[in-house]
VOGU-3710 file (C-alpha; in Angstrom, 3 decimals, decimal comma):
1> xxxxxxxxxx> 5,276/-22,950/-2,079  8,055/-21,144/-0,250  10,970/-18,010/-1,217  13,104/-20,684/-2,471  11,383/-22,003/-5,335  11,786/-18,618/-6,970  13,668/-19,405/-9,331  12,674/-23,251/-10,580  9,147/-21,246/-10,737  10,987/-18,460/-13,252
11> xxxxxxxxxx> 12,864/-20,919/-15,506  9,540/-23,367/-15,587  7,379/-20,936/-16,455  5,100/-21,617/-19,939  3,048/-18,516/-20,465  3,072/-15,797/-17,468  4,647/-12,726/-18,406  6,211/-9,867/-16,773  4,789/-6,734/-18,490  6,500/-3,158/-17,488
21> xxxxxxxxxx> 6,288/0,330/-18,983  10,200/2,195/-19,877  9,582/5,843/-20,917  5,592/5,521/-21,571  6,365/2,614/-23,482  5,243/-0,993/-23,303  7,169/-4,134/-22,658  6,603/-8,192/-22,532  8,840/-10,144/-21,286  7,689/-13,953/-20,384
31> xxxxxxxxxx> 9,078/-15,290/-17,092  11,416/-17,092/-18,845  13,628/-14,269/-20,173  13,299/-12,726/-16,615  14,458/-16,016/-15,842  17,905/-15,538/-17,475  18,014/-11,893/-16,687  17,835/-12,612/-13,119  20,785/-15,290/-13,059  22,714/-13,291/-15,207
41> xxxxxxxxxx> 23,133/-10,213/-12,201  23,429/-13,188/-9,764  26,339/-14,611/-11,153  27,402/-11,240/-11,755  27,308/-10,422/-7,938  29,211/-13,474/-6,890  32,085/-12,834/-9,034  32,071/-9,305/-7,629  32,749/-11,351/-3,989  28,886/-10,134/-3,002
51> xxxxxxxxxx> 28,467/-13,114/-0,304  25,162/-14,860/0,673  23,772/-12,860/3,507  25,508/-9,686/2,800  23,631/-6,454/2,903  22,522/-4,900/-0,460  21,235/-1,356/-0,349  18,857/-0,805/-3,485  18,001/3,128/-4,146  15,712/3,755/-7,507
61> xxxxxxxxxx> 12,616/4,377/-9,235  10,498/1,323/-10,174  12,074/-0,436/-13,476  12,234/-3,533/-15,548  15,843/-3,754/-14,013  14,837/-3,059/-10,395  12,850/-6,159/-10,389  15,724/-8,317/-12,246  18,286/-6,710/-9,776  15,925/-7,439/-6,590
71> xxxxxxxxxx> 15,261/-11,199/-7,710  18,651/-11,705/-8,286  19,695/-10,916/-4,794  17,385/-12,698/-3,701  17,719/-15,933/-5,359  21,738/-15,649/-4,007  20,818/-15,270/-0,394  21,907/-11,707/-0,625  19,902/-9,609/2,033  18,327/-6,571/0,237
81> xxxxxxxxxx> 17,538/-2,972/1,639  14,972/-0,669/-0,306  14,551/2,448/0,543  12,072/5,186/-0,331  12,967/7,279/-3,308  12,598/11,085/-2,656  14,360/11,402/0,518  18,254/12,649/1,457  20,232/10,099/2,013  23,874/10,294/3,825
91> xxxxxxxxxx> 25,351/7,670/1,555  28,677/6,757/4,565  25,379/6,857/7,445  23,536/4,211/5,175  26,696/2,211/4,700  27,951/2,518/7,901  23,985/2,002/9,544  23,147/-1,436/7,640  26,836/-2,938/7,669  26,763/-2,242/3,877
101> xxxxxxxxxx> 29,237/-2,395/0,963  27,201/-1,965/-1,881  24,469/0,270/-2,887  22,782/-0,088/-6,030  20,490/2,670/-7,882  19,375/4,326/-10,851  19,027/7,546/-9,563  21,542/10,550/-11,812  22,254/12,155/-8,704  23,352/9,152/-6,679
111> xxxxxxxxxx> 24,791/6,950/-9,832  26,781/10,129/-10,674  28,475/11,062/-6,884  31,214/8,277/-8,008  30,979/6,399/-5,096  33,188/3,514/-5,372  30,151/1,500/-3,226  27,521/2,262/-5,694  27,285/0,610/-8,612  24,190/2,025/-11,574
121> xxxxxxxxxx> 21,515/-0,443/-12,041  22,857/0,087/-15,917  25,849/-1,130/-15,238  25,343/-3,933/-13,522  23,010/-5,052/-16,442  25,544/-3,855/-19,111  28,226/-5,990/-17,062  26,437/-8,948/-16,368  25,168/-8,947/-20,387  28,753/-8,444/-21,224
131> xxxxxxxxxx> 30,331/-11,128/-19,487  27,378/-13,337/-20,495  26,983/-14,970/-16,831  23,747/-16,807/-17,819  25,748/-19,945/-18,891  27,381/-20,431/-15,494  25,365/-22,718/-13,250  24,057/-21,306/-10,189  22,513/-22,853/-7,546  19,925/-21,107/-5,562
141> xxxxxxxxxx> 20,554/-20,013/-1,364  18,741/-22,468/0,434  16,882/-20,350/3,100  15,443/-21,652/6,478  12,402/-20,367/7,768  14,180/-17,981/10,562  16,571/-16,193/8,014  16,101/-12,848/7,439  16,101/-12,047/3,544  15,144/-8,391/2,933
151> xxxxxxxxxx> 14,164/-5,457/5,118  10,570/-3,369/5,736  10,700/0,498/6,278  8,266/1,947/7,994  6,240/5,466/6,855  8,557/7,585/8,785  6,122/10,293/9,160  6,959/10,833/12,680  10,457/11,504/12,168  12,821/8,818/10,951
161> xxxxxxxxxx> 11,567/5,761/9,838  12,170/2,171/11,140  13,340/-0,717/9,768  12,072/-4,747/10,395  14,237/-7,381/8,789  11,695/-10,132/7,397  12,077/-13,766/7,962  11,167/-16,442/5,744  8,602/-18,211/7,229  6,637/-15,019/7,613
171> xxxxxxxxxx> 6,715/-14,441/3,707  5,851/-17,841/3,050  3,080/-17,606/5,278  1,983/-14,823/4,010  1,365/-15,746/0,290  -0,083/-19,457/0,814  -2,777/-18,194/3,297  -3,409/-15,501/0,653  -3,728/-18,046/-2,130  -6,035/-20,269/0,118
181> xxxxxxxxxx> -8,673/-17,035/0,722  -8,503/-16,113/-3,092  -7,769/-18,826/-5,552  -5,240/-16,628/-7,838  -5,359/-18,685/-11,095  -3,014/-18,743/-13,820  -4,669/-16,540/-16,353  -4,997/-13,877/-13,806  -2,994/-10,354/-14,074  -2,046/-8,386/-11,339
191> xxxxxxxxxx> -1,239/-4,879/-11,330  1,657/-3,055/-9,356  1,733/0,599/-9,510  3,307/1,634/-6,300  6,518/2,118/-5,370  8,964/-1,442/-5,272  10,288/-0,514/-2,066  7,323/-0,800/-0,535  7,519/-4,144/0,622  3,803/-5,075/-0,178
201> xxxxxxxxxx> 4,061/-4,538/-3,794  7,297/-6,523/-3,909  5,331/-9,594/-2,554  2,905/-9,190/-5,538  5,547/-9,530/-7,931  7,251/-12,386/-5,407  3,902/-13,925/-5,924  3,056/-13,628/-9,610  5,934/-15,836/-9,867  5,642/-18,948/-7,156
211> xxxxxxxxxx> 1,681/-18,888/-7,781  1,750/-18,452/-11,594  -0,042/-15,665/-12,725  1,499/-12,473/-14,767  2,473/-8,773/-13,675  1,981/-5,712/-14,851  4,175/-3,129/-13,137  2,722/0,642/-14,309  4,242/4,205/-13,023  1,346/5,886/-11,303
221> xxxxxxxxxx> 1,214/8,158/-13,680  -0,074/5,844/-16,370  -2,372/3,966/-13,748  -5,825/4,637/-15,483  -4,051/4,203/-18,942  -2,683/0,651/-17,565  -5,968/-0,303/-16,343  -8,095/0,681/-20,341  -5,473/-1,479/-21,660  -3,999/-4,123/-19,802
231> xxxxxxxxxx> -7,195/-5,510/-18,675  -5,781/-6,242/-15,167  -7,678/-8,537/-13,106  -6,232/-7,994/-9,693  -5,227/-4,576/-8,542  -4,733/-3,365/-4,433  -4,607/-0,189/-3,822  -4,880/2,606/-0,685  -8,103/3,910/-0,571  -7,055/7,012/-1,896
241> xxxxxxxxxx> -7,026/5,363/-5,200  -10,305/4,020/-4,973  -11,781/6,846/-4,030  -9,839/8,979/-7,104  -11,318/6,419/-9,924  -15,291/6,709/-8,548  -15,041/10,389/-8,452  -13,544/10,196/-12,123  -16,494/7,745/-12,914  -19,115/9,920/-11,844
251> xxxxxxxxxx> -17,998/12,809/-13,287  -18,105/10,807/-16,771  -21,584/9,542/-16,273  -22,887/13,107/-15,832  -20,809/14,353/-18,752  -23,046/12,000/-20,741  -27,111/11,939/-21,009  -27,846/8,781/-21,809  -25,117/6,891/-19,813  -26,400/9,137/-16,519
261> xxxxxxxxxx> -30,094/8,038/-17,620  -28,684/4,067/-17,628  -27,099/4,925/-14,314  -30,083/6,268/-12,659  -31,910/3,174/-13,576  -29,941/0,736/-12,589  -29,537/2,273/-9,071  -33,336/2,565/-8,769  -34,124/-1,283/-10,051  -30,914/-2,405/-7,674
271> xxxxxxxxxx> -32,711/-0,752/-4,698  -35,836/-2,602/-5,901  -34,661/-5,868/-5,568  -34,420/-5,794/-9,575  -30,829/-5,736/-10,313  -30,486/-8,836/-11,884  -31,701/-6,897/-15,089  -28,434/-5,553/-15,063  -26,871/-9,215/-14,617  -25,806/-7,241/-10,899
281> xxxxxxxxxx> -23,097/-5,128/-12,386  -23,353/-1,981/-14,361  -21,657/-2,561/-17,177  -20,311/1,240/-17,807  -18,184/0,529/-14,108  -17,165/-2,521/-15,414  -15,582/-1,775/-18,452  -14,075/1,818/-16,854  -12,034/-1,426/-14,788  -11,059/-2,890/-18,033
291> xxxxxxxxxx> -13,501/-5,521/-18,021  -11,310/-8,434/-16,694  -11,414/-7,405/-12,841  -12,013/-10,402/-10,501  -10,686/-8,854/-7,278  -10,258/-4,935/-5,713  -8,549/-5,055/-2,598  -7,759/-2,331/-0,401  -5,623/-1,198/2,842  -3,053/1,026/4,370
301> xxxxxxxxxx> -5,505/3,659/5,430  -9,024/4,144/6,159  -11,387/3,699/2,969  -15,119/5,508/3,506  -17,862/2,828/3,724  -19,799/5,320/0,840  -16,717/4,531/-1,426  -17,156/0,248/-0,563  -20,994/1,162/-0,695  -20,904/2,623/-4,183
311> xxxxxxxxxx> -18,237/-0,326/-5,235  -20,649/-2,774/-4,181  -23,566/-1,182/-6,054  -22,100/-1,182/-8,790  -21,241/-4,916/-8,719  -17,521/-5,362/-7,809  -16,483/-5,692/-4,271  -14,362/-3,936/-2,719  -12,406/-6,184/-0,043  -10,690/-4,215/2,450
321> xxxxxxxxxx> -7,651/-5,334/4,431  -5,358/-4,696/7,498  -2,180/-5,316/8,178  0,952/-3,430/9,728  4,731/-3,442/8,571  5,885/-4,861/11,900  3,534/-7,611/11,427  5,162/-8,493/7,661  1,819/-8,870/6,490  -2,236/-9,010/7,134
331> xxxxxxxxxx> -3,512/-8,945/10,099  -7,364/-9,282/9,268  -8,714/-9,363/5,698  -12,244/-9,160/4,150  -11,999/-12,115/1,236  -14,966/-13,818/-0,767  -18,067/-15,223/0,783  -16,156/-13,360/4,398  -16,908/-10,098/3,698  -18,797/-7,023/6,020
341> xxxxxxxxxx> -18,250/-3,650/4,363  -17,178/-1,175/6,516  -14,733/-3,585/8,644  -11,157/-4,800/8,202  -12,245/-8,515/8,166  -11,389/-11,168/9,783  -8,276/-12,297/11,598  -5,794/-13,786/9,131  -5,457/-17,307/9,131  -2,519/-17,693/11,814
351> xxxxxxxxxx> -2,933/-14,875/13,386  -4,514/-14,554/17,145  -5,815/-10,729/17,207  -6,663/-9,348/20,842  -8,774/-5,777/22,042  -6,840/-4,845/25,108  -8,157/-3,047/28,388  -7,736/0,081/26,516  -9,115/-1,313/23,199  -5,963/-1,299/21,183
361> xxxxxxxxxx> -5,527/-4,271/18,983  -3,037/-6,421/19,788  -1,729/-9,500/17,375  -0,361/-13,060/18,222  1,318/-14,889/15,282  4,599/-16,910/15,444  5,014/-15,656/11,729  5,207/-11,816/12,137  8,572/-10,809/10,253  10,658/-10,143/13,081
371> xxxxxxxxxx> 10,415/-9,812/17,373  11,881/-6,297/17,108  13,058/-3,258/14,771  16,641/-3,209/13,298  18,863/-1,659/15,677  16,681/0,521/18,254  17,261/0,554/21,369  15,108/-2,354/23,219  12,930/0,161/24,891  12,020/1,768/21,665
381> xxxxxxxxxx> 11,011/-1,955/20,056  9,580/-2,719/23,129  6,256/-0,357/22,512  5,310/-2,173/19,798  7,144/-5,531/20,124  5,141/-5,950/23,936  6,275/-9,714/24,136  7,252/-12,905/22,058  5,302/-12,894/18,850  2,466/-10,164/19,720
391> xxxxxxxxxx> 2,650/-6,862/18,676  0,754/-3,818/19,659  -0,313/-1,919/16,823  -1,125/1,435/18,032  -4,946/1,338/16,517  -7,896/1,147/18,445  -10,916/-0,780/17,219  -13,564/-3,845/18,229  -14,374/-6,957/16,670  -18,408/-7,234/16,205
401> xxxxxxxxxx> -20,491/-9,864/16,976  -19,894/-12,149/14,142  -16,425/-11,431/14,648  -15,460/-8,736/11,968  -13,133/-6,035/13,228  -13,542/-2,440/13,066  -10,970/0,007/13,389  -11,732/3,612/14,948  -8,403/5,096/14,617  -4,976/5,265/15,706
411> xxxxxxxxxx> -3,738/5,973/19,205  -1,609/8,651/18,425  -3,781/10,371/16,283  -6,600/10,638/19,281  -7,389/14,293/19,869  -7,681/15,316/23,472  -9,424/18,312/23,658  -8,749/20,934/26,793  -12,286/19,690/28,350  -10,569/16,297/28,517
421> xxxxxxxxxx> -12,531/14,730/25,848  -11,059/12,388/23,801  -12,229/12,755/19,812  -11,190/10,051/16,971  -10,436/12,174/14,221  -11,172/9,653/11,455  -14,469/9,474/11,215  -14,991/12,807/10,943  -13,187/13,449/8,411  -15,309/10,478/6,552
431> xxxxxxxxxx> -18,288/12,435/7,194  -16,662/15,665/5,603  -15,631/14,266/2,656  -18,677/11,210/1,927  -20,815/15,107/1,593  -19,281/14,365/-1,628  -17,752/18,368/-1,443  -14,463/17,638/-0,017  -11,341/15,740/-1,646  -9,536/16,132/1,461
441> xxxxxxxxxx> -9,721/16,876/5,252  -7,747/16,870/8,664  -9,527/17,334/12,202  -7,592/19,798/14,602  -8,344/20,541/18,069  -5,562/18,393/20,370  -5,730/20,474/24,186  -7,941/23,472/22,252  -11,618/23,783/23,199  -13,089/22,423/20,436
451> xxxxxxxxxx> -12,334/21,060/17,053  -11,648/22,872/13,715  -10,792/21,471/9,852  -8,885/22,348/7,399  -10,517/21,085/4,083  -10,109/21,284/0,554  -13,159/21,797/-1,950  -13,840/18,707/-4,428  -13,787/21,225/-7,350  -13,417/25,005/-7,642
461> xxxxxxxxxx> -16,868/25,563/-8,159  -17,780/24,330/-4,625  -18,482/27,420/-2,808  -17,123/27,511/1,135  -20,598/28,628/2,039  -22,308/25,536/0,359  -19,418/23,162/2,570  -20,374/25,114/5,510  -24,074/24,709/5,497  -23,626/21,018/4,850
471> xxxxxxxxxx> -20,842/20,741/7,803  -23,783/22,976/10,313  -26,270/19,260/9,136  -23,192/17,347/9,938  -22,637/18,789/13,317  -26,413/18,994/14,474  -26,290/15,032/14,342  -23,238/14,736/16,463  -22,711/15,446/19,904  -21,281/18,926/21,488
481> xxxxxxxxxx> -17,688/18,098/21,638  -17,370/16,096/18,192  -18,704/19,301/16,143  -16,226/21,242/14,106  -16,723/24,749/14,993  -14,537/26,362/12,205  -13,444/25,788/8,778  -9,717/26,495/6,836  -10,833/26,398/3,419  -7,178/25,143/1,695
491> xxxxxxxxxx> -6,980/25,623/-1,981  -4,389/22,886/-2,794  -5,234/18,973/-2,925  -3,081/16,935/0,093  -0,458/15,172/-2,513  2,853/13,320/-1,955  4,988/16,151/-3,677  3,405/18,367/-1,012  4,021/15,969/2,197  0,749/16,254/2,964
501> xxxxxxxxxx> -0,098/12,575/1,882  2,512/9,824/2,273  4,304/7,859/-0,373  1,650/5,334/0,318  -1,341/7,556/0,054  -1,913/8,221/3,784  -2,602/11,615/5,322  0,210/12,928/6,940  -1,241/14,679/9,807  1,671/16,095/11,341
511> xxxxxxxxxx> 3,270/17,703/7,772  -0,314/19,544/6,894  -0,398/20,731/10,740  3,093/22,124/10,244  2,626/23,811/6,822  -0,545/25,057/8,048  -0,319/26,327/11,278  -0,584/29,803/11,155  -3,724/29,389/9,191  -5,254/26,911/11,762
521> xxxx> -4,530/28,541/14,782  -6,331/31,668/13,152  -9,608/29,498/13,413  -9,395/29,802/17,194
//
């Protein structure tokens, strides 16, 4: 099953179904209607002289018609560029930068600069409805396996981000080793509720369609609402996520006697032995999931091994993956019957994965997306792309001795305190937050004497002084230079609209040190 069966797969289709949400508002719309959708805008693109391998930039908010718009281009060979809503864009620098003469969007304030490259994603639908392009025949591009046929951004938060143009053969590699570790089936729905231009949740909908199962593509904001009532039975999210829907859970159980008097039980007859009572799953957790879940997988950013703990308890696995955007895809992968909570997994089929002198995990593959980024300067890919087909990823870990790796933290984020010891950040900030007090927390202390935190209370009712006697436990178990010394008690939660988390969920170390420094250079 490769990228070019993407359409035969749409137009064969007999009962998956591509479900979306348009102004809090559900919509259905079998494969098959996508199907004509898509080769609608395709034809519509070739008679407006848009040229297999061209460059297509695509600039909007996840939609019904972002999906159409994306399959179309891809199904015509068309070479498509997403990039991350929210940030300022110099529309000639973007044209000019990817060799562009088209940008599409549905974005007011780009739609409505007048730009004679940039064409509304409602036009192009009105336009290729109008002029009825469906009955046209249209043949799909053929791709090879080394063509390039969309591009990866990278996080960008250390300044501006990168770009890798993905081949082929790395997609296709990507989503049959996937389906031989998890078996998607046909009745299974899959749930996509972060942003399209991401290229990870693009590959979900990519592979809803060549491995037949159905879609279900929900705004974040309707995310818990999605999950009551679509029933989804595969959803991957960033920790974050994970972590947001057990605190949520917990909170409910103690809001209500008898389902906290269940809960209690079932945790003290699962730590018997006994939990086969319970059929191994409490049912409460179960059904908050929608009652349909078969798989929970994670990635992106460190989860807590409390928050897998708990997950496991309460009788759904959490599996918890690594990969990298220069790699175009996993790296190592906890799957069924291959799982140790707590690591990354093991290495993805195809892929070689190395500790180095310095312990810095290194990864072989002759299907990684691309040997460098698009158009840095060779010493800038060469950091990361260190020779043919390996990459070094910039994160320091060590495989165990039944071969599951563990990841300490990244390179860059290593603090090296004035003493010249050399603190990983990470798990620290696990131990702040599993007290179950904190929703969010950074580690400080890079050429200081010793390290500080800036941390945000769970709830308002969590008093500093109750966080501080817990963090004085903390620190008596660790050693002198891993103990926090001082506290910044911050009284808003880390989000994306405050660049303190990334669009993916990740904490954005250097945005909270810059908003905050003032306030943590007081500590010392």
């Amino acid at each position: 099953m490769d990228l070019v069966n993407l359409a035969e797969k749409l137009s064969n289709s007999h009962s998956n179904l591509l479900e979306y949400y348009k102004e809090g508002k559900k919509h259905i719309v079998p494969f098959k209607e996508v199907y004509h959708d898509v080769i609608k805008v395709a034809n519509f693109l070739k008679s407006k002289n848009v040229a297999p391998r061209s460059r297509v930039i695509v600039l909007g908010k996840n939609s019904y018609d972002w999906v159409v718009i994306d399959l179309a281009c891809i199904i015509s060979g068309i070479i498509t560029i997403p990039l991350e809503v929210g940030k300022t864009y110099d529309l000639e620098e973007l044209f000019d930068y990817f060799e562009s003469d088209l940008l599409l969007t549905n974005l007011p304030e780009i739609a409505e600069l007048g730009h004679e490259k940039v064409l509304p994603f409602h036009e192009v639908i009105h336009l290729s409805n109008q002029q009825n392009l469906a009955n046209d025949e249209f043949v799909p591009y053929q791709y090879q396996p080394e063509d390039v046929f969309t591009f990866i951004f990278t996080s960008g938060t250390l300044g501006k981000s990168k770009f890798i143009e993905v081949k082929k053969k790395s997609f296709d590699h990507l989503i049959n080793e996937s389906q031989g570790l998890f078996n998607f089936r046909n009745e299974d729905r899959f749930l996509v509720f972060l942003p399209l231009p991401i290229y990870l949740e693009r590959v979900y909908v990519y592979s809803a369609i060549l491995l037949d199962f159905s879609v279900i593509i929900t705004p974040l904001e309707l995310v818990f609402h999605s999950i009551q009532n679509d029933k989804p039975s595969i959803i991957i999210g960033v920790p974050y996520f994970f972590e947001t829907f057990r605190n949520k859970f917990l909170e409910k159980i103690k809001s209500k006697v008898l389902y906290s008097v269940v809960f209690k039980s079932y945790l003290l007859l699962k730590s018997l032995g006994l939990g086969f009572l319970f059929g191994h799953k409490f049912a409460p957790f179960v059904k908050a999931w929608g009652g349909n879940i078969r798989y929970l997988l994670t990635g992106s950013a460190p989860i807590t091994k409390g928050t897998l703990l708990f997950y496991e308890k309460m009788g759904i696995t959490l599996y918890e993956g690594y990969g990298m955007s220069e790699i175009g895809g996993m790296i190592t992968l906890n799957s069924p019957d291959i799982v140790k909570l707590g690591s990354v997994g093991k290495p993805f089929p195809g892929k070689e994965v190395i500790i180095s002198d310095i312990g810095e995990i290194l990864v072989k593959s002759d299907k990684i997306a691309n040997q460098h980024y698009y158009k840095m300067p060779k010493e800038e890919s060469d950091k990361t792309y260190i020779e043919p087909n390996c990459v070094a990823t910039g994160d320091i870990g060590y495989f165990d001795q039944d071969g599951f790796l563990f990841i300490n933290g990244r390179i860059k984020d290593l603090i090296v305190l004035s003493s010249g010891k050399k603190i990983h950040p990470g798990g620290l900030e696990e131990l702040l937050i599993e007290t179950g007090l904190v929703a969010n927390a950074l580690v400080y202390g890079d050429n200081k004497p010793n390290l500080v935190a800036v941390v945000v209370p769970k709830t308002p009712d969590i008093t500093q002084e109750e966080i501080r006697v817990t963090l004085k436990k903390i620190n008596e178990k660790l050693s002198v230079d891993e103990r926090i010394l001082n506290i910044y008690f911050y009284d808003q939660p880390f989000t994306i609209q405050n660049k303190m988390l990334t669009n993916s969920l990740k904490l954005n170390r250097k945005s909270v040190v810059e908003q905050l420094q003032n306030e943590i250079e007081a500590l010392y």
